[in-house]
C-alpha positions as CSV (number, residue, x, y, z in Angstrom):
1,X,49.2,-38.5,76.6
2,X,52.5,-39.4,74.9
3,X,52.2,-37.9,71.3
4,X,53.4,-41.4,69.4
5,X,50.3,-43.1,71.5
6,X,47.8,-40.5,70.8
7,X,48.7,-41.0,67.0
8,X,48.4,-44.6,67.1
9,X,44.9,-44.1,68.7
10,X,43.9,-41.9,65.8
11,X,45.5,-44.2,63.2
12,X,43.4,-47.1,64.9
13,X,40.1,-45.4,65.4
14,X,40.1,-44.3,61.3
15,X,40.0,-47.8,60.6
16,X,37.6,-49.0,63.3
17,X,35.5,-46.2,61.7
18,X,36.2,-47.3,58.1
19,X,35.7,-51.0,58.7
20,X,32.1,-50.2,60.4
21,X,31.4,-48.2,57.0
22,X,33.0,-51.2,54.7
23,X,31.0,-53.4,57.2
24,X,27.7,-51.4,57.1
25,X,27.5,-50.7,53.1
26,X,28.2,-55.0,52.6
27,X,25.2,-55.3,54.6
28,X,23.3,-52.6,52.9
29,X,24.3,-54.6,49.5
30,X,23.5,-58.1,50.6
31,X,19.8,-57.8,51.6
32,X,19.3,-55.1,48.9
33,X,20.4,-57.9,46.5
34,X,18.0,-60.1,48.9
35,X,15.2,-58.1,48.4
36,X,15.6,-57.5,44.3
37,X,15.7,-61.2,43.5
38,X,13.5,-62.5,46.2
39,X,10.2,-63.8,44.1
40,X,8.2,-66.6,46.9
41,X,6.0,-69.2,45.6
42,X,2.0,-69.0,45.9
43,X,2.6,-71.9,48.5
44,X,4.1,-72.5,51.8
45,X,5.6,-76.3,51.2
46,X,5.7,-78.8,48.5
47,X,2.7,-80.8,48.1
48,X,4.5,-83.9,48.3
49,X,5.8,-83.1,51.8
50,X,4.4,-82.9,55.4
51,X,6.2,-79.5,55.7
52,X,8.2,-77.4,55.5
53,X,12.2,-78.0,55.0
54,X,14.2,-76.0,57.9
55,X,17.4,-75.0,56.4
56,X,18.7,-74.0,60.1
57,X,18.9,-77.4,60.6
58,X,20.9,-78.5,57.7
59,X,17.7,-80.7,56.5
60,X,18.3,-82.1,52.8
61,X,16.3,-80.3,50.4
62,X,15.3,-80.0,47.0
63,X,15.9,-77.3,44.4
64,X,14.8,-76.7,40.5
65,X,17.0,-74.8,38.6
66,X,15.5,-72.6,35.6
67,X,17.5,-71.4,33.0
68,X,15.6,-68.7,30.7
69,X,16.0,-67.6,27.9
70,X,14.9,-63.5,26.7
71,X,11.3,-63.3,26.0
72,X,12.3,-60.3,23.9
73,X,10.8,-61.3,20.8
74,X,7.9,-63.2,22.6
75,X,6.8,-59.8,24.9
76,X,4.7,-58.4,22.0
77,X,2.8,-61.4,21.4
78,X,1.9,-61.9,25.7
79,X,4.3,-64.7,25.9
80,X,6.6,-65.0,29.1
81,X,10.0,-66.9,29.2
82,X,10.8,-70.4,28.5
83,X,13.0,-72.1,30.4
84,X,15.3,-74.0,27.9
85,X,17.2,-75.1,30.9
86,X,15.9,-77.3,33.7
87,X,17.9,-79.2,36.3
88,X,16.8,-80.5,39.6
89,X,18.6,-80.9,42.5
90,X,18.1,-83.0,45.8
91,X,21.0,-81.4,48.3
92,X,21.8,-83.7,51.6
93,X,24.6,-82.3,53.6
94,X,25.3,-84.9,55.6
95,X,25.8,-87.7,53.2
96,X,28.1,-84.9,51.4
97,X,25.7,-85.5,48.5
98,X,23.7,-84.0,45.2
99,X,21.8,-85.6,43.2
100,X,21.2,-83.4,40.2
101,X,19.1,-85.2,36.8
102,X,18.9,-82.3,33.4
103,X,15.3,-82.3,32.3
104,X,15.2,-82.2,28.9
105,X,13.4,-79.3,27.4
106,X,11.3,-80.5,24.7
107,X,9.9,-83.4,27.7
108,X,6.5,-83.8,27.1
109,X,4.2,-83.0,30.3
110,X,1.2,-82.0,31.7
111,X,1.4,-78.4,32.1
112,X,-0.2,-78.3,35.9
113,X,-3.3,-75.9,35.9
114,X,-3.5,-75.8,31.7
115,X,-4.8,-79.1,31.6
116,X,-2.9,-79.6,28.7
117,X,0.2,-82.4,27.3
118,X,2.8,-80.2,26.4
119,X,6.8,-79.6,26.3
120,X,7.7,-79.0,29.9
121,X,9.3,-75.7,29.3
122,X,6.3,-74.1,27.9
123,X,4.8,-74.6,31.6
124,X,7.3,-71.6,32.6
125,X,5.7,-69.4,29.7
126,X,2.4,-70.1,30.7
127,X,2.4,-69.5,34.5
128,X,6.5,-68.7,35.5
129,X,8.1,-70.8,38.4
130,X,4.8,-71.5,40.0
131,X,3.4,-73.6,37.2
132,X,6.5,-74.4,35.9
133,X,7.6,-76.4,40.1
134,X,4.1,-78.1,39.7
135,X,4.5,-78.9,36.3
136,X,8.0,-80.8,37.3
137,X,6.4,-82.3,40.5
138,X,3.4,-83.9,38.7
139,X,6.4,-85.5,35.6
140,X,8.9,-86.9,38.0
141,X,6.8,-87.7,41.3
142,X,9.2,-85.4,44.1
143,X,8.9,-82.6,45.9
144,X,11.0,-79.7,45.2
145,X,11.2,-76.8,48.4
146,X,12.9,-74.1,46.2
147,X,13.5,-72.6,42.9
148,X,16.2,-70.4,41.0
149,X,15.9,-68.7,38.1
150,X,19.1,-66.9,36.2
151,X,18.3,-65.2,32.7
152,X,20.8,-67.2,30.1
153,X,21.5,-63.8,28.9
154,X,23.0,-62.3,31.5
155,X,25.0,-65.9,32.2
156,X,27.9,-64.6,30.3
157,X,28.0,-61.4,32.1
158,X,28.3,-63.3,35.6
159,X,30.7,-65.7,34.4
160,X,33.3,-63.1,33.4
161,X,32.7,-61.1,36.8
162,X,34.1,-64.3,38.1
163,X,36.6,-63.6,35.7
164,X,35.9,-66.9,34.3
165,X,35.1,-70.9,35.3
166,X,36.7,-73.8,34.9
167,X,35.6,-77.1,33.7
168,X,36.7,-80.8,31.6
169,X,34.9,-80.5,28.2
170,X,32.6,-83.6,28.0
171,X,32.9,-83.9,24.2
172,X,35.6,-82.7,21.5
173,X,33.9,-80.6,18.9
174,X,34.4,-76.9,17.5
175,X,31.9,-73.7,18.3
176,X,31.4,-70.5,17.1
177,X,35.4,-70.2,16.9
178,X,36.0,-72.3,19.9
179,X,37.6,-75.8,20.0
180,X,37.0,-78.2,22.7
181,X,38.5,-81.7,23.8
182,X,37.1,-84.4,25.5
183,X,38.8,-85.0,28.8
184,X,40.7,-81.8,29.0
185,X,40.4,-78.6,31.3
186,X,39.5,-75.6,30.1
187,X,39.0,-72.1,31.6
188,X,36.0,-70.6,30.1
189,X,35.1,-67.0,30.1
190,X,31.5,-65.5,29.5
191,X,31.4,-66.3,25.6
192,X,33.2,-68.9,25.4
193,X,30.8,-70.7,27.8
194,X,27.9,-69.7,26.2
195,X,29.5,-71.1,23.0
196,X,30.3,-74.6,25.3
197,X,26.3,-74.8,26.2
198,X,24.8,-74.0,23.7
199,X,26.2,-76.3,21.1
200,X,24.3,-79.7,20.0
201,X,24.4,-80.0,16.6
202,X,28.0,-79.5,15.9
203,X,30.0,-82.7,15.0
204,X,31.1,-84.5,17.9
205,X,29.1,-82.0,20.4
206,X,26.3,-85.1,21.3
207,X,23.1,-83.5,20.4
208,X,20.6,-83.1,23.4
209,X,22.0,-84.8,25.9
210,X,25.5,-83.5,24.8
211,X,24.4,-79.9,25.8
212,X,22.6,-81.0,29.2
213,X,25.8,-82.6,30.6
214,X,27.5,-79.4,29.7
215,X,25.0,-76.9,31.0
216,X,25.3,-79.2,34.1
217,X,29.1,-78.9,34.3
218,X,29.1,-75.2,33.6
219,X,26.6,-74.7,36.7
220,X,29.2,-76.6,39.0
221,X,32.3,-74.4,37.5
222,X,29.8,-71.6,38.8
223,X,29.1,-72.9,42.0
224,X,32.7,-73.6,42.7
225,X,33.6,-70.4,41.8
226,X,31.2,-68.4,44.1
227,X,32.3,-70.6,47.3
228,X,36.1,-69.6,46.7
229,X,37.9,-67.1,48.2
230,X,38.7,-65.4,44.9
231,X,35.1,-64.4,44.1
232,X,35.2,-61.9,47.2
233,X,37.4,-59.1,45.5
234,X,34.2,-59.3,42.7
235,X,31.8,-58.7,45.3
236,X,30.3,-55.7,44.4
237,X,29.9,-56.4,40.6
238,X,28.9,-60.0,41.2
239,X,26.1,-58.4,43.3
240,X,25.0,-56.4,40.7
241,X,25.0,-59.3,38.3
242,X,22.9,-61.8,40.5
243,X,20.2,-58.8,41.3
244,X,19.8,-58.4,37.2
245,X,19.7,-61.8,36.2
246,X,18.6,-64.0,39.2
247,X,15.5,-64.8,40.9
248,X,14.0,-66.9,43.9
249,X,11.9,-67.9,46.3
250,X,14.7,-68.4,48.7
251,X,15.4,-65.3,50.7
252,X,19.2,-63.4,51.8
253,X,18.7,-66.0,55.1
254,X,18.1,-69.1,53.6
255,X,20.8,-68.4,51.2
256,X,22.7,-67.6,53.6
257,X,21.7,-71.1,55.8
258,X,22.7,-73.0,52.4
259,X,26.2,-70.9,52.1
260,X,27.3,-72.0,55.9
261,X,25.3,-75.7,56.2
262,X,25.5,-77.3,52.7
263,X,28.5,-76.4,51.2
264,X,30.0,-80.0,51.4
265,X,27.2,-81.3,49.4
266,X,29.1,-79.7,46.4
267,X,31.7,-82.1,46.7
268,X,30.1,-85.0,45.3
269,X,27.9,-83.7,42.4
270,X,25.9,-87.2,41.0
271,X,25.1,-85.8,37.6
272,X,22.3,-87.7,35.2
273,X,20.3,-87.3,32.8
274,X,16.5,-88.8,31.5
275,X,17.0,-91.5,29.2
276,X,13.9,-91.8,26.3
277,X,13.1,-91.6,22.8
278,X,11.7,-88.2,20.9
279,X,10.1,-88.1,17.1
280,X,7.2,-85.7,15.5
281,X,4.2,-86.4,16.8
282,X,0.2,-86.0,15.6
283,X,0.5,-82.2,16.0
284,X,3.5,-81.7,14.2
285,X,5.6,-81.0,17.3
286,X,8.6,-82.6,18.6
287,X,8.9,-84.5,22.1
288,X,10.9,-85.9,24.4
289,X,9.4,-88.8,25.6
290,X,10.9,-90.1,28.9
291,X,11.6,-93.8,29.5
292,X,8.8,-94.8,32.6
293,X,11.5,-97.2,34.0
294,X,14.4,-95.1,34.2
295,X,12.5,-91.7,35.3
296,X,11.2,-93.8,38.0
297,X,14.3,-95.1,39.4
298,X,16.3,-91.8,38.9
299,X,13.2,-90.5,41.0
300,X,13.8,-93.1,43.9
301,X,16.9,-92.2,44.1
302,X,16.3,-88.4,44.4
303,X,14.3,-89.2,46.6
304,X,16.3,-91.2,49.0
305,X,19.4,-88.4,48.9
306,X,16.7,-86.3,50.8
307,X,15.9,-88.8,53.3
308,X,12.1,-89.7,52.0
C-alpha cells in the first residue's frame, strides 16, 4: 500500500477511535446525570387525567416548577425545603405555545394529606414534590404530569456555566450594587441574577409580583440559553451543575422527547401571574389570598393550551 494512503488510514482511524471515546464518555455522562436527578412521583398519572401524557407523541403536557431554597438552617429542627419559587407550566407544541402562571408563595392552601390551610410552599416542607403537585392540583383545579426542582442556591452556579443569560429588566430599581432599567437588556451573570430575583422591597422593584415576573423571565433567559448552540462547549460543567442542583420525575428519555418535540413551545412564552389580596390573618400569619374569579379563568385557559 502506497505509504501517503497507509498514513491517511492511520490519521483517519485515530479519530474514528477518538470520536467513539468522545461519543461513548457523552453517553456515559448524560444518563449518569439521568440517573442522579431522576426522583419519580408516588403515582403513575395525574389525578385529574385519564392517563398518562406520551411525550413520544408530542402530547401537550403540564409541568410545576419548584424553586428551593437551602434547608440548611431548618435540617436541625426536621424541616425539609420550601419552595419560595413555584411556576406552572402547560407546554403545547403544536399551537407553539406556554402558558406559564407564578404561584405566589405565601398563597394560602390546603396542604393535600395535612389536612391543614396553609401557605402553599410549606406543602413542599411537609411532604417534597409529592405533596407539594397535590397541594397545587387541589388550589388551581389542573393536572400537572411532571415536576422540576432546582436548589436556588446552586442557580447562580448554573447561570455562570452558561456564562451568563440574558433578559429586559421588568422594573428600574437598584440591588445589592446592581442597577436595573425598565425596558432594557441586560446580560446577567450568576450574582447578578440572584440580585435581579430576589429583590421586592427595593424602590421601584414591585414588591411580590415584581419578583415573580422576574423569576419568570430569568427561567426563560435559562431555557434559551440551554437550547443554543453555545451551551454545548459547557457541556461537561453544566452536567455537573444540573446533577447537584436539579431534580425530577422526568427521566434522561423524556427529557430528551421534550429537547427534540417541544422546543417550539419556547417561542411564545404567555407569562401571568394570580391576581388577590394578602393581610395578617387570625393566626398572626401572612397570606396570599387568590382572587376566585381570576384563578379560575387563568385555570381554563391552562387548561385549554393542553387540549382538555
Amino acid at each position: 500500500m502506497n505509504p501517503i494512503m497507509k498514513g491517511v488510514l492511520w490519521f483517519v482511524g485515530i479519530l474514528l477511535v477518538l470520536a467513539i471515546i468522545a461519543i461513548a464518555y457523552l453517553a456515559f455522562k448524560i444518563f449518569a446525570v439521568g440517573g442522579a436527578i431522576h426522583n419519580p412521583l408516588d403515582r403513575n398519572h395525574s389525578e385529574l387525567r385519564s392517563g398518562k401524557v406520551d411525550l413520544s407523541k408530542g402530547e401537550p403536557f403540564s409541568i410545576a416548577l419548584f424553586g428551593v431554597d437551602s434547608d440548611a438552617k431548618r435540617k436541625p429542627g426536621g424541616i425539609g425545603k420550601r419552595s419560595d419559587t413555584i411556576m406552572l407550566l402547560s407546554v403545547n407544541p403544536s399551537k407553539k405555545t406556554t402558558q406559564l402562571i407564578s404561584i405566589p408563595r405565601d398563597t394560602q392552601a390546603e396542604i393535600v394529606g395535612r389536612g391543614t390551610t396553609e401557605k402553599i410552599n410549606h406543602a413542599y416542607a411537609y411532604g417534597g414534590p409529592n405533596m407539594a403537585v397535590k397541594s397545587l392540583e387541589k388550589l388551581m383545579n389542573v393536572p400537572i404530569d411532571h415536576y422540576a426542582t432546582i436548589d436556588m442556591d446552586g442557580l447562580k452556579d448554573m447561570i455562570d456555566t452558561l456564562d451568563g443569560i440574558n433578559v429586559v429588566s421588568n422594573a428600574t430599581f437598584k440591588a445589592e450594587g446592581h442597577s436595573f432599567t425598565k425596558g432594557q437588556k441586560v446580560h446577567l451573570d450568576g450574582e447578578t441574577a440572584m440580585a435581579f430575583i430576589r429583590s421586592r422591597k427595593e424602590e421601584g422593584a414591585g414588591g411580590d409580583f415584581g419578583r415573580q415576573e422576574r423569576q419568570q423571565l430569568v427561567l426563560q433567559g435559562i431555557a434559551d440559553k440551554l437550547t443554543s448552540v453555545s451551551s454545548i462547549t459547557n457541556f461537561n460543567s453544566l452536567m455537573d451543575q444540573i446533577s447537584k442542583n436539579v431534580k425530577t420525575d422526568l427521566t434522561i428519555g423524556e427529557l430528551n422527547q421534550i429537547r427534540s418535540q417541544y422546543s417550539d413551545a419556547n417561542d411564545h412564552v404567555k407569562r401571568h401571574q394570580l391576581d388577590g389580596s394578602g393581610g395578617i390573618q387570625s393566626d398572626g400569619l401572612y397570606y396570599f389570598v387568590p382572587d376566585d374569579g381570576q384563578k379560575q379563568s387563568l385555570a381554563q385557559m391552562y387548561k385549554e393550551n393542553l387540549g382538555l
